[in-house]
Backbone as a ProteinNet text record, in pm:
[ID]
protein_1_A
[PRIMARY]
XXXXXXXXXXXXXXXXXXXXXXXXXXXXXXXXXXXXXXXXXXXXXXXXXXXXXXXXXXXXXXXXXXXXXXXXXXXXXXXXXXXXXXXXXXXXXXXXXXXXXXXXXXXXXXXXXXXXXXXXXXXXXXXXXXXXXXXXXXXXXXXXXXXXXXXXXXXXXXXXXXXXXXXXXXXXXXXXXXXXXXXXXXXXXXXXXXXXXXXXXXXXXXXXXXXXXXXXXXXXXXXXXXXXXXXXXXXXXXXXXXXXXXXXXXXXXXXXXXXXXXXXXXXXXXXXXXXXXX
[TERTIARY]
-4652.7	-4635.3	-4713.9	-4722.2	-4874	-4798.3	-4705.2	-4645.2	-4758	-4788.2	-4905.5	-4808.4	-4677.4	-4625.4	-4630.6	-4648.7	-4655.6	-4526.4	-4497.3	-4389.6	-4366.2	-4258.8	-4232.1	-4103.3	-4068.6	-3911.1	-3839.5	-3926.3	-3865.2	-3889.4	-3948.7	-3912	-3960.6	-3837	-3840.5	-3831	-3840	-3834.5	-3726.8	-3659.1	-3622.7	-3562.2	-3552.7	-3498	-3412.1	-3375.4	-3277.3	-3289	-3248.4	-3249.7	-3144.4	-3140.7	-3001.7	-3004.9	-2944.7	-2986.3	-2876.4	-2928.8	-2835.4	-2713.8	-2602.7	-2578.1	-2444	-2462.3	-2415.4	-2418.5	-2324.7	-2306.7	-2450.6	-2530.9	-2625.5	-2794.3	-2702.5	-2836.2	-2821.2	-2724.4	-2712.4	-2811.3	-2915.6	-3000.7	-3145.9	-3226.2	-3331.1	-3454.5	-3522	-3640.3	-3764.1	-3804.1	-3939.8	-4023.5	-4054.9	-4224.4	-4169.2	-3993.2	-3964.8	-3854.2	-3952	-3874.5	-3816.8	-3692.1	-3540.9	-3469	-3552.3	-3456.1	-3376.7	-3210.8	-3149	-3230.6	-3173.6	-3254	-3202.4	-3070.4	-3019.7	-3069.9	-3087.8	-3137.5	-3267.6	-3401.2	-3547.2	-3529.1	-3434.8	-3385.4	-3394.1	-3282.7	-3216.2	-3329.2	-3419.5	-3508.5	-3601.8	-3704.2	-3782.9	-3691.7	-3553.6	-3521.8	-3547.5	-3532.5	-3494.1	-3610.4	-3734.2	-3856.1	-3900.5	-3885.8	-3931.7	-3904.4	-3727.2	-3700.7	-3763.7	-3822.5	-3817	-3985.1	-4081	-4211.9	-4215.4	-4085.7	-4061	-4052.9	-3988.8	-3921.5	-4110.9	-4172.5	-4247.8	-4365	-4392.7	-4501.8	-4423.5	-4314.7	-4293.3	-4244.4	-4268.9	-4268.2	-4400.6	-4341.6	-4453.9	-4373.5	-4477.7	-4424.5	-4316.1	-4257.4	-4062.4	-4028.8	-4022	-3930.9	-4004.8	-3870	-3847.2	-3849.7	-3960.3	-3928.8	-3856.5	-3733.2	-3647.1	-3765.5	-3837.5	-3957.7	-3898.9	-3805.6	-3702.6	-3584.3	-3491.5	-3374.5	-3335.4	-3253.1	-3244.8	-3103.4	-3114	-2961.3	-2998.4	-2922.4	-2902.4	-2753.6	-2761.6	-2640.9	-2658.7	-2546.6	-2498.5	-2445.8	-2453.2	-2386	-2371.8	-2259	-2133.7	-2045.1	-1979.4	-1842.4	-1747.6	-1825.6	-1797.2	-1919.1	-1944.7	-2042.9	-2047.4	-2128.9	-2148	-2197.5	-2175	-2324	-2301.7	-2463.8	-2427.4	-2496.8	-2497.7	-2561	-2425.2	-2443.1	-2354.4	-2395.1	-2292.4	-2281.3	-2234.9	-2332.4	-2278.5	-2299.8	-2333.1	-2380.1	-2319.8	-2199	-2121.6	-2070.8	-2083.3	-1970	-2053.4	-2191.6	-2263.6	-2383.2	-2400.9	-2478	-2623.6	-2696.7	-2823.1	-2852.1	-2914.8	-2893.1	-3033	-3087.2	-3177	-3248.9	-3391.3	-3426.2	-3412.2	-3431.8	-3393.1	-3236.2	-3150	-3042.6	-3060.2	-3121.8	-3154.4	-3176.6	-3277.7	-3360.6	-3283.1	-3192.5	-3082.2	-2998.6	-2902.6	-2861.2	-2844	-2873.3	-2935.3	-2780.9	-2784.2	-2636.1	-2676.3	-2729.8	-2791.1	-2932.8	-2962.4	-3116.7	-3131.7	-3171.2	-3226.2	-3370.2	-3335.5	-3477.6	-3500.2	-3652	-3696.3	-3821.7	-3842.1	-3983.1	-4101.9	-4205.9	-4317.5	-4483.1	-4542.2	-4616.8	-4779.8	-4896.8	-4976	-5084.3	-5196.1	-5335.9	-5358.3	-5436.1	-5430.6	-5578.2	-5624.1	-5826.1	-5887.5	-5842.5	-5896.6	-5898.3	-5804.8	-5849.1	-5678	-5616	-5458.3	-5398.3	-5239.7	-5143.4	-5073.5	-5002.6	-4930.5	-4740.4	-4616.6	-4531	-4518.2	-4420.4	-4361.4	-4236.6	-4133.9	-4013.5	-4038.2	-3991.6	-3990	-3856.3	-3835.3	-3750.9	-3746.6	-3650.4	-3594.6	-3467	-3491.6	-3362.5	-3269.3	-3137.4	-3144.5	-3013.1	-3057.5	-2936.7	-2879	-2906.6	-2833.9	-2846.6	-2693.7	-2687.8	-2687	-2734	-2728	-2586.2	-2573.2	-2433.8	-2441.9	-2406	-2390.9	-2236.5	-2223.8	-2052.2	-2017.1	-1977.1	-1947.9	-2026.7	-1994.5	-2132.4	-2198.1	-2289.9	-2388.7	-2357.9	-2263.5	-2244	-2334.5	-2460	-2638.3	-2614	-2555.8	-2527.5	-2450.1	-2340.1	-2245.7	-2301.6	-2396.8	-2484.9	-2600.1	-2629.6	-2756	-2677.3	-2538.6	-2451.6	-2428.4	-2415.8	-2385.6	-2526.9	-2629.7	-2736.5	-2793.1	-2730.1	-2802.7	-2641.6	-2561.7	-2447.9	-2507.7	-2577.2	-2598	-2697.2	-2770.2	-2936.8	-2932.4	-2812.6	-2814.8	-2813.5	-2683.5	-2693.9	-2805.3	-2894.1	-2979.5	-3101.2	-3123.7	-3231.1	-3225.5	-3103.4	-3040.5	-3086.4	-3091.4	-3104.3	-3192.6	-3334.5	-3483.5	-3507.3	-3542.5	-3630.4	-3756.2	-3831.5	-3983.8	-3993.9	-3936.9	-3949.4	-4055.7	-4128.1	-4191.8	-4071.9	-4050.3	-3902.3	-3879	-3752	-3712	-3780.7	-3777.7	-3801.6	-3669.1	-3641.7	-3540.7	-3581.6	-3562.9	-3626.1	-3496.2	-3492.1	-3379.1	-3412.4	-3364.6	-3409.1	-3282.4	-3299.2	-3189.4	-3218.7	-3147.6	-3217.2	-3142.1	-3044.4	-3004.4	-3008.5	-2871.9	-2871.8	-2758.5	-2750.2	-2657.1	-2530.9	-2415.9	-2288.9	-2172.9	-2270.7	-2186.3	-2244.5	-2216.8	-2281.3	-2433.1	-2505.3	-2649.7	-2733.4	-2860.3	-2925.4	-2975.3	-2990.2	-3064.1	-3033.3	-2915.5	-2856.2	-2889.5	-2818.6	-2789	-2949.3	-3096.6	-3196.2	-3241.2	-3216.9	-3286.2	-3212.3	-3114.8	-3048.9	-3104.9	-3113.5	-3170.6	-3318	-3424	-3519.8	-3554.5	-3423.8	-3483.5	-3413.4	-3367.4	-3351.7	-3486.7	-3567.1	-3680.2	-3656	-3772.8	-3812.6	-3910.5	-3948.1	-4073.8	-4199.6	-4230.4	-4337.9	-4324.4	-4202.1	-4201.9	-4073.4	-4099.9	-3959.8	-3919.9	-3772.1	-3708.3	-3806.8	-3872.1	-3943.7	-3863.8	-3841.3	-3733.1	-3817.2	-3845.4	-3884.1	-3793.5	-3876.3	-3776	-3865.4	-3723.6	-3832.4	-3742.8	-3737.2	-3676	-3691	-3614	-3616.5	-3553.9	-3622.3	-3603.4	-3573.7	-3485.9	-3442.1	-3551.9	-3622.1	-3722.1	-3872.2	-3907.3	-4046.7	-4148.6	-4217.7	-4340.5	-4392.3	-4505.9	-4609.8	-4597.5	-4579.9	-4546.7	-4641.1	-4548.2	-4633.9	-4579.5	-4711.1	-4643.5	-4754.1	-4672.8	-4747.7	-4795.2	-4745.5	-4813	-4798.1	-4912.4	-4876.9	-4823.5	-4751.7	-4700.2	-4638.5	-4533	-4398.5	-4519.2	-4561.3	-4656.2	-4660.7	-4622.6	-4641.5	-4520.5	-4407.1	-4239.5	-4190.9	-4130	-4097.5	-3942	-3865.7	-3715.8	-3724.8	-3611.6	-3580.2	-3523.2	-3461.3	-3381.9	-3475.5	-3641.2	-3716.8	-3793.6	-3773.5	-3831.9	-3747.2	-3631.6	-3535.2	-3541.6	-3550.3	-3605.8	-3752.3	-3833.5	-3981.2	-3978.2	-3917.5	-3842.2	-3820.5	-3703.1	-3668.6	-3709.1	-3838.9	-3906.5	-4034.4	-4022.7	-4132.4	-4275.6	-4405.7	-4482.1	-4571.2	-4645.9	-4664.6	-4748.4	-4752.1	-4842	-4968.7	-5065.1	-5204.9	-5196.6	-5165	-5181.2	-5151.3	-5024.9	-5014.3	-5060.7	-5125.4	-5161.2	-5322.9	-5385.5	-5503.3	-5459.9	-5372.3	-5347.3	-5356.7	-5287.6	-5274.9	-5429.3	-5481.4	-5617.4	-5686	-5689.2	-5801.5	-5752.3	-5616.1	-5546.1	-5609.8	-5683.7	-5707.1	-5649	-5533.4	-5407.6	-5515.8	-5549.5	-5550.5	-5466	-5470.1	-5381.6	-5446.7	-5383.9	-5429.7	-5390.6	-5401.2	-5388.4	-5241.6	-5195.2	-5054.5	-4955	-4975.1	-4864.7	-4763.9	-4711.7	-4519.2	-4516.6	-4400.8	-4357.9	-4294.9	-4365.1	-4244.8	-4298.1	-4245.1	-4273.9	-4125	-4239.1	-4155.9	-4177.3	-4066.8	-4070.7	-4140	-4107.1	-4228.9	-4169.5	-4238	-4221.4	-4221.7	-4185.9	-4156.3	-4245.2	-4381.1	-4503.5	-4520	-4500.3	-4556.8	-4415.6	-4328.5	-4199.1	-4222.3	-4233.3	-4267.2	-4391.5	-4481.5	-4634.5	-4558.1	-4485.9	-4431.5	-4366.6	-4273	-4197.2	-4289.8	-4357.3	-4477.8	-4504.8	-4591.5	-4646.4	-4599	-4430	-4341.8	-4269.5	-4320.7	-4250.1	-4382.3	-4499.9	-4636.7	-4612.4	-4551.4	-4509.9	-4611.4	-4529.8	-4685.7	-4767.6	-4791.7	-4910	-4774.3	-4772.5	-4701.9	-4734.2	-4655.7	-4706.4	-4641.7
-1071.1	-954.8	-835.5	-777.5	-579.6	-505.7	-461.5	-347.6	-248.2	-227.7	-145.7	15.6	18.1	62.7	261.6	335.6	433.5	490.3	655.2	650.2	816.4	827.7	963.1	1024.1	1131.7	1183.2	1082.9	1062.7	987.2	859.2	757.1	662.4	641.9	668.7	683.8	549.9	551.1	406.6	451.1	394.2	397.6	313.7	349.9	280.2	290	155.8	126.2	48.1	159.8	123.8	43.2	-24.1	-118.3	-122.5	-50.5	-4.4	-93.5	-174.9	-257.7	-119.6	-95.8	-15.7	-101.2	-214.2	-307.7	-245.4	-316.4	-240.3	-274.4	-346.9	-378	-270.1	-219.4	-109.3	24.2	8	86.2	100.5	-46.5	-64.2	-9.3	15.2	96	-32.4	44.3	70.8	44.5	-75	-120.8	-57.8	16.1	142.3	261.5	277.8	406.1	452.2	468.6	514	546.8	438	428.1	475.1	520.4	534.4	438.4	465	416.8	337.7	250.5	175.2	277.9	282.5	361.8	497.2	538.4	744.6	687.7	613.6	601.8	525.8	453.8	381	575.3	640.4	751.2	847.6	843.2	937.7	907.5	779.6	709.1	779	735.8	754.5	834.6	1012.1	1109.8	1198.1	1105	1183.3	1053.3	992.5	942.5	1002	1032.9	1061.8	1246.5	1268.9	1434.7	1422.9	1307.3	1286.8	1269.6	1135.4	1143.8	1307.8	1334.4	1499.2	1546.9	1572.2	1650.1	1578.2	1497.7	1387.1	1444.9	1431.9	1491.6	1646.4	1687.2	1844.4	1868.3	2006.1	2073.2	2210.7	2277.3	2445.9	2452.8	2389.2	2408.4	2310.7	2307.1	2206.6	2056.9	2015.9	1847.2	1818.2	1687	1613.9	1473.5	1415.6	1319.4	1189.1	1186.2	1030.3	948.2	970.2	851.4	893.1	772	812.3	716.2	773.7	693.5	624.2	583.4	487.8	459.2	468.2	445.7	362.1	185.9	121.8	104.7	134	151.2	-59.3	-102.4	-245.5	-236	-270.7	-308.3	-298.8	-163.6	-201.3	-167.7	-126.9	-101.5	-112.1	-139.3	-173.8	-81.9	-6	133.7	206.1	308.3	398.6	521.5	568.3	635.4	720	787.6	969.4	1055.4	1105.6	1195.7	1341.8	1459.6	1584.2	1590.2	1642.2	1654.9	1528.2	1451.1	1310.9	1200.8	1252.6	1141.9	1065.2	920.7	834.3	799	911.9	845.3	740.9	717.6	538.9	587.7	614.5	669.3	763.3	857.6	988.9	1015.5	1121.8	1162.1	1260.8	1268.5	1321.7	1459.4	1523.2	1667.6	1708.4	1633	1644.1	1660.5	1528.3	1509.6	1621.4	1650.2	1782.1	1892	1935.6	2038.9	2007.8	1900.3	1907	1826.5	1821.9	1765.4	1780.9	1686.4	1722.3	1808.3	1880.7	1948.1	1965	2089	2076.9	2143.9	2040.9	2077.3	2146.9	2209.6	2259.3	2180.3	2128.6	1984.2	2052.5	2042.2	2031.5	1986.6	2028.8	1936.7	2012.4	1911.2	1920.3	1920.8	2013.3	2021.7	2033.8	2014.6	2077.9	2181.1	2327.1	2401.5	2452.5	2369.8	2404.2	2456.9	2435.8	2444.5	2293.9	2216.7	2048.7	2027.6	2153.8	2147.9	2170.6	2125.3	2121.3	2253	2243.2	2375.3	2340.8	2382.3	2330.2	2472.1	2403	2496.1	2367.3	2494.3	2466	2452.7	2297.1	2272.3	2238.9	2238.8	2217.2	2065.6	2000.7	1843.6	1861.8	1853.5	1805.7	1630.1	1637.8	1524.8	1483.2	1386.5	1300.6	1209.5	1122.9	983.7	1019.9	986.8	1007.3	825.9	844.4	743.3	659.7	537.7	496.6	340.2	293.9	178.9	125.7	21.5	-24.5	-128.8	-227.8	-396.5	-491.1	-591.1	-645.6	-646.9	-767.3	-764.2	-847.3	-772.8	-819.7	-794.8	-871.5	-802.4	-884.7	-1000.6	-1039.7	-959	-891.6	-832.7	-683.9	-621.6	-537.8	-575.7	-685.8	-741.3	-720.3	-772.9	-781.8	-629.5	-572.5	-434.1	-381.9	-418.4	-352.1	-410.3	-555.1	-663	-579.5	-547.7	-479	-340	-285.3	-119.2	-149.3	-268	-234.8	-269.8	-396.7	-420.8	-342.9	-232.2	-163.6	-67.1	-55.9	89.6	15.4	-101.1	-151.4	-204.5	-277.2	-218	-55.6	45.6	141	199.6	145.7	175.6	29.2	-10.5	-160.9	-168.4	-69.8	-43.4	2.6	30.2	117	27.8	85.3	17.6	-7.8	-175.3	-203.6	-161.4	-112.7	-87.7	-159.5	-89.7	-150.9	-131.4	-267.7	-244.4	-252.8	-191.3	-209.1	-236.7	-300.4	-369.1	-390.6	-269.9	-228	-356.9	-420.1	-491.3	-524.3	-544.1	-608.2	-737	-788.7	-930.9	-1031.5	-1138.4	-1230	-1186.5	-1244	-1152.1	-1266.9	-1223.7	-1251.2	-1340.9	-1329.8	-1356.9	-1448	-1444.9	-1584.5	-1533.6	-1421.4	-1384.8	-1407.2	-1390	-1342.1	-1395.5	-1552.4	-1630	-1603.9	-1653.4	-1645.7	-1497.5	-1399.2	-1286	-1206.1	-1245	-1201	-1271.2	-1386.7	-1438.7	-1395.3	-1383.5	-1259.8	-1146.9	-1079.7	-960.7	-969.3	-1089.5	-1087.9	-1099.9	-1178.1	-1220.3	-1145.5	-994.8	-880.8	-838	-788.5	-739.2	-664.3	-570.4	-485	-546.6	-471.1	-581.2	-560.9	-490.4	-461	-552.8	-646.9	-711.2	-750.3	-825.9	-852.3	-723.6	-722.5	-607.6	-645.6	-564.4	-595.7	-579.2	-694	-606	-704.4	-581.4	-578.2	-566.3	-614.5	-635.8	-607.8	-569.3	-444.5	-527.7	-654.6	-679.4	-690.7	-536.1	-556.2	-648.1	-732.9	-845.8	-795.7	-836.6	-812.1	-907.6	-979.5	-1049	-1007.3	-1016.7	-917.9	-987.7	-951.9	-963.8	-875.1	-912.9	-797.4	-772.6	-635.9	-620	-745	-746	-810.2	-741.1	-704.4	-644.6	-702.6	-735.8	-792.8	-855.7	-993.1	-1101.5	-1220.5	-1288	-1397.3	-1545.2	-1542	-1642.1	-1627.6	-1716.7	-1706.6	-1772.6	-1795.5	-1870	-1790.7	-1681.3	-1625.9	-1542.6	-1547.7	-1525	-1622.4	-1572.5	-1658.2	-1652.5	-1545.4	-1536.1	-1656.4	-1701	-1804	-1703.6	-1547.4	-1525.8	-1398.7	-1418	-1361.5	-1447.3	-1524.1	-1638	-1661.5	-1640.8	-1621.1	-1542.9	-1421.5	-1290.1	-1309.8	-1353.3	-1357.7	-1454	-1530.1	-1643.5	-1572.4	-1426.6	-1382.6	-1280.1	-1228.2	-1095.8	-1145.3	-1019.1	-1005.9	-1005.9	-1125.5	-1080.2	-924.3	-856.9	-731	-748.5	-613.5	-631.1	-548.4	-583	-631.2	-470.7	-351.3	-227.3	-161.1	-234.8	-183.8	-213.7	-400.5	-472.2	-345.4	-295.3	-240.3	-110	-48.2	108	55.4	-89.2	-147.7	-127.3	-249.2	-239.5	-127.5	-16.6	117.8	184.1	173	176.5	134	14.2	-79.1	-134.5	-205.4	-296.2	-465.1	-558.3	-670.1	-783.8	-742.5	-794.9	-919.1	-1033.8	-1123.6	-1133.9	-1178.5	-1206.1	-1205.4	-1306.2	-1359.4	-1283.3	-1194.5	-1121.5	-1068.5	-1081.5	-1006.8	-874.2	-795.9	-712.6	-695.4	-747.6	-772.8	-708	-680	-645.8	-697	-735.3	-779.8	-688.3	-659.7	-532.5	-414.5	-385	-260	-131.4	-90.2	32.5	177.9	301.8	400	414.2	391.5	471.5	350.9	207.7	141.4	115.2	161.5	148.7	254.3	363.1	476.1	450.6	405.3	356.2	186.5	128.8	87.8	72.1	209.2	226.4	320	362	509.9	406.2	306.6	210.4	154.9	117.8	42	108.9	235.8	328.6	406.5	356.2	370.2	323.7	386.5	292.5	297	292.5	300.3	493	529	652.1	743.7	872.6	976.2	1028	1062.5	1155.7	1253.6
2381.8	2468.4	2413.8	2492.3	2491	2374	2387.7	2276.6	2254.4	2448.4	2446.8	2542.6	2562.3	2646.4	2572.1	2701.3	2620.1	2567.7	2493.6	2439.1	2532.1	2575.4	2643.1	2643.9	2695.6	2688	2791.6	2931.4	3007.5	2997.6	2853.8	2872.7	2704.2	2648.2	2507.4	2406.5	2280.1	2274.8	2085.9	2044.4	1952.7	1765.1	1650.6	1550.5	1503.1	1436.8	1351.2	1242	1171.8	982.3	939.2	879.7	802.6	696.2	586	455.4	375.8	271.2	189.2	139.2	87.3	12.2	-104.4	-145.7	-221.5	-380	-432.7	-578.8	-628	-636.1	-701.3	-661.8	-562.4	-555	-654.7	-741.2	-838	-979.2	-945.2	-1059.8	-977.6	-1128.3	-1070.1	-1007	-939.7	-839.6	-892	-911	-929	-994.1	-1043.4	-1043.8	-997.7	-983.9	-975.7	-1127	-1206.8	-1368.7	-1385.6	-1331.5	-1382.9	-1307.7	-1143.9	-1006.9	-956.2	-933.8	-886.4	-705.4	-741.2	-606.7	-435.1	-455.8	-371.7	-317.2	-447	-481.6	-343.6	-398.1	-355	-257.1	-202.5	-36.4	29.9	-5.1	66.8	76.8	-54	-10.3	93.2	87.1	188	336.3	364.3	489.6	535.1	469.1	504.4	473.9	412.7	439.4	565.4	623	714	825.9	839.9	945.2	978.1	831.8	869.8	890.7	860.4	927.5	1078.8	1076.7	1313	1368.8	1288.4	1332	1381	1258.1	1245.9	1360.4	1372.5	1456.2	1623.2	1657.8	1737.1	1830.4	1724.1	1723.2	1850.5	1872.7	2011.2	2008.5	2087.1	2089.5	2104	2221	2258.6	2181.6	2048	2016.9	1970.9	1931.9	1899.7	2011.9	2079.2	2165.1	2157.1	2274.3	2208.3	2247.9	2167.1	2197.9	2176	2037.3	1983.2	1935.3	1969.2	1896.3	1778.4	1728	1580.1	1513.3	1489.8	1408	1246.8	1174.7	1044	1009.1	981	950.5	803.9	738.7	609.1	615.3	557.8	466.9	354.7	281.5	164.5	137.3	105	106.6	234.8	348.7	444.8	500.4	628.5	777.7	864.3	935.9	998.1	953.3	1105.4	1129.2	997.5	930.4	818.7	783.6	908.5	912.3	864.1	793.4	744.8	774	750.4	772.5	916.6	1039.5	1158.9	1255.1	1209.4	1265.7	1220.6	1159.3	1071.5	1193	1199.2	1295.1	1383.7	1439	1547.1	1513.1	1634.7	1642.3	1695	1796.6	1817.2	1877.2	1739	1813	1807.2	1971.1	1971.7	1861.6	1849.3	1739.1	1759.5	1865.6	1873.6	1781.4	1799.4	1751	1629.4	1601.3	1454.6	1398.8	1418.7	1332.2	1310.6	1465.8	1457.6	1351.7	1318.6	1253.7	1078.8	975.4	858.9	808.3	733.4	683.2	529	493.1	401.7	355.7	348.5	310.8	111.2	102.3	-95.3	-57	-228.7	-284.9	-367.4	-372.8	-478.7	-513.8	-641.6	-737.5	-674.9	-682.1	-578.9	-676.3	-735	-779.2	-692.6	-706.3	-628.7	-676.5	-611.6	-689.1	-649.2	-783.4	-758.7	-690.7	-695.9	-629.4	-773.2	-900.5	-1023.9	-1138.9	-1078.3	-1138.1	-1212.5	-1221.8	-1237.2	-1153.7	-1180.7	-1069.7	-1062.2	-978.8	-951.8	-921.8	-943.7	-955.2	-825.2	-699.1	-615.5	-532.6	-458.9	-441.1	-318.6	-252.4	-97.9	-56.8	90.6	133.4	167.3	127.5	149.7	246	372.6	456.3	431.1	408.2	401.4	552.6	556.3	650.5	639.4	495.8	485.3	318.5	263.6	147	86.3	-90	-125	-177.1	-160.1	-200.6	-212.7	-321.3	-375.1	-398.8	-390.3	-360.1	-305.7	-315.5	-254.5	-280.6	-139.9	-159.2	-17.4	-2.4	142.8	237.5	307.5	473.2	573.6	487	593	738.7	763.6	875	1002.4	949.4	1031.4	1085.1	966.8	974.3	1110.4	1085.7	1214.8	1275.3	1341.8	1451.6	1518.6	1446.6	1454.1	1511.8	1519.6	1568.3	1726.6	1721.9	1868.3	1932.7	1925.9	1978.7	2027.6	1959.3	1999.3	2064.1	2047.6	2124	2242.5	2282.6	2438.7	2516.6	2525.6	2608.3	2618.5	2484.1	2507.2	2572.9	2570.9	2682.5	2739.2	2787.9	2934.9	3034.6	2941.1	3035	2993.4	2923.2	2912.8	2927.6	3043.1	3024.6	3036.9	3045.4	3008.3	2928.3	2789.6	2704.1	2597.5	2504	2405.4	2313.5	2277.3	2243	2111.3	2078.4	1957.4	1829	1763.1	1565.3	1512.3	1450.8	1342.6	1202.3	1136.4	978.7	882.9	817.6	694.5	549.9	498.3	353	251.9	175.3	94.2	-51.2	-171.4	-323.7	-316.5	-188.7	-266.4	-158.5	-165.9	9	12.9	131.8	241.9	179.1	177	123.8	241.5	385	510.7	573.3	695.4	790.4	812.1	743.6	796.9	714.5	723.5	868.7	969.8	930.9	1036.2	1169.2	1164.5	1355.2	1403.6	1333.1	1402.3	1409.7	1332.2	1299.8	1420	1472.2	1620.8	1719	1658.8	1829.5	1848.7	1744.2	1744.4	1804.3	1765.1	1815.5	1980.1	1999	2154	2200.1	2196.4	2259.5	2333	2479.8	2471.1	2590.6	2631.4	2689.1	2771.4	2897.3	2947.7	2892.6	2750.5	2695	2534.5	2534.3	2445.4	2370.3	2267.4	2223.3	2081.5	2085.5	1937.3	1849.3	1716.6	1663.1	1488.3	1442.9	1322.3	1178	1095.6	966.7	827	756.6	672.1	500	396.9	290.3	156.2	113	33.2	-163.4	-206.3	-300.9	-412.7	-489.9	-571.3	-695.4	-818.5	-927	-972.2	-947.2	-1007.1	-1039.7	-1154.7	-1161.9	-1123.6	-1014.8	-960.3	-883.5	-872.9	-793.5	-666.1	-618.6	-425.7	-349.1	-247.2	-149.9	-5.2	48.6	173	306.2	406.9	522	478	413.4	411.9	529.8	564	681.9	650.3	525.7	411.5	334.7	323.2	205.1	125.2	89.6	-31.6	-192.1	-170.8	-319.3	-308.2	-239.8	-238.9	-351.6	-464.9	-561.1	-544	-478.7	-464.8	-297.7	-343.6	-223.4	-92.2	-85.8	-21.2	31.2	-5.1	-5.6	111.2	117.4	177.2	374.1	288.1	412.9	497.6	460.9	505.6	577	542.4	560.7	687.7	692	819.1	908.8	881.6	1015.7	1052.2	993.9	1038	1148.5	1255.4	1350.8	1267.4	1381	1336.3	1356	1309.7	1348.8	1461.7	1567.4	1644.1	1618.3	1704.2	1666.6	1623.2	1711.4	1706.3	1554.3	1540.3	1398.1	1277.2	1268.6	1194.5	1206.1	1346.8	1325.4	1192.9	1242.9	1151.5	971	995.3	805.4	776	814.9	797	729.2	891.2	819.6	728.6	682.6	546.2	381.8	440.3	327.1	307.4	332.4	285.9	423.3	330.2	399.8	458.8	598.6	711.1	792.2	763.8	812	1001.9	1076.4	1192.6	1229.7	1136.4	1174.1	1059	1069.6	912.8	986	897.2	929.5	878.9	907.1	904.3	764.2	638.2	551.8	427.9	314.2	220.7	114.1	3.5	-133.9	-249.8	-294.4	-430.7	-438.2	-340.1	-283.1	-430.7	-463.1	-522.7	-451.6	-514.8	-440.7	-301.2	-366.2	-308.8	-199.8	-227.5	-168.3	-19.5	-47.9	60	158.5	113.8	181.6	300.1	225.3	300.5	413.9	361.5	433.2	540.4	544.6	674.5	749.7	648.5	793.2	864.6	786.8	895.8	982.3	957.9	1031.4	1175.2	1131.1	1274.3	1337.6	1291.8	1420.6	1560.3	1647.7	1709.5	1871	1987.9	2046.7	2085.7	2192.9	2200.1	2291.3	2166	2215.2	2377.6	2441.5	2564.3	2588.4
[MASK]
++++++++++++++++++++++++++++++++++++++++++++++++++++++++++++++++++++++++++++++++++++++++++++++++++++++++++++++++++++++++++++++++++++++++++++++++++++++++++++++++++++++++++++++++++++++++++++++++++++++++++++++++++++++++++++++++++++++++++++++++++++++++++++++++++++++++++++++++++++++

């Protein structure tokens, strides 16, 4: 299918994140020195979601192009925007932006146009805090998302179809993901089928792999599993990898293994290119 459909207020298209939050995301983060896996999950989100913000910005405002969901899995299942968005399931981004459940001041290092850096204070909005605790009910988590998405395309069925993205470090503890990862897939829009990716960090040391068109150099078995039930990318986005420099074979997935800070981040930008603003 095209996943050529455009993207507008009146026919918006939207995501959903599924963020492991299992006791074991309490250990650190690949190539992030000695970051809690959780802390660099929460940050990725909440500079992603404050890049959608910004990509859809215009003189009046946030436009709602997309709306957004964030599902929490471990020691509890559900939606996990916190502050004024606590409890809800997909909320438009105008909302979003209105309301952050707190905004920090963070350190931010720069060049100064003399060959040194310069240290100044930015603003970090955040909306999803980090939290580690249980274990991974990543199945019931999928369930929880082919549940919210029916009805929302049900009532966009031309929409360019949703992305789900699924951040995790282990296997899922429940009846998932297989079944509930092909339900989720054969959800579609008439511009295509749900498109859901997947970002799995491994306690095992090896080198990232991202968008590969092969479990062939997946050395975790549950890495492999994952790689099974992710969309392949479409051509549009596989083009954006490319002029990136990242080599994208034809048939590559949506997937990435042990991604480190820099390389997760570059991950989900890519993963929420979605189709042409209007």
């Amino acid at each position: 299918m095209a996943y050529t459909a455009e993207i507008s207020r009146a026919n918006p298209s939207c995501f959903v994140f599924l963020i492991d939050q299992s006791g074991s995301m309490e250990n650190p983060l690949p190539g992030a020195l000695g970051r809690r896996k959780c802390d660099a999950v929460a940050d990725a989100i909440n500079k992603l979601i404050q890049n959608l913000i910004i990509k859809c910005a215009r003189g009046e405002g946030v436009r709602d192009f997309y709306q957004v969901a964030v599902i929490g899995y471990g020691e509890t299942v559900g939606h996990a925007f916190s502050g004024p968005l606590g409890g809800r399931d997909l909320v438009p981004l105008s909302e979003i932006a209105n309301c952050p459940a707190r905004i920090e001041e963070r350190r931010r290092l720069s060049g100064n146009g003399s060959g040194g850096k310069t240290e100044h204070l930015v603003k970090f909005p955040v909306w999803f805090e980090p939290r580690a605790k249980g274990v991974t009910p990543m199945g019931e988590a999928l369930q929880l998302a082919v549940d919210l998405l029916k009805p929302w395309i049900a009532a966009h069925p031309n929409s360019y179809p949703p992305i789900v993205i699924n951040i995790s470090d282990g296997a899922a503890t429940d009846t998932g993901p297989e079944q509930q990862a092909a339900a989720l897939r054969q959800l579609n829009t008439s511009d295509g089928s749900v498109l859901f990716f997947n970002c799995h960090i491994s306690e095992k040391q090896s080198q990232p792999v991202v968008f590969p068109a092969s479990d062939d150099g997946l050395p975790d078995e549950f890495a492999r599993t994952l790689f099974a039930a992710t969309s392949p990318l479409p051509e549009h986005l596989a083009g954006q990898a490319r002029a990136e420099g990242l080599d994208v074979a034809p048939d590559a997935r949506g997937f990435a293994f042990n991604a480190d800070l820099t390389e997760l981040i570059r991950f989900l930008d890519l993963g929420t290119r979605a189709g042409y603003l209007r």
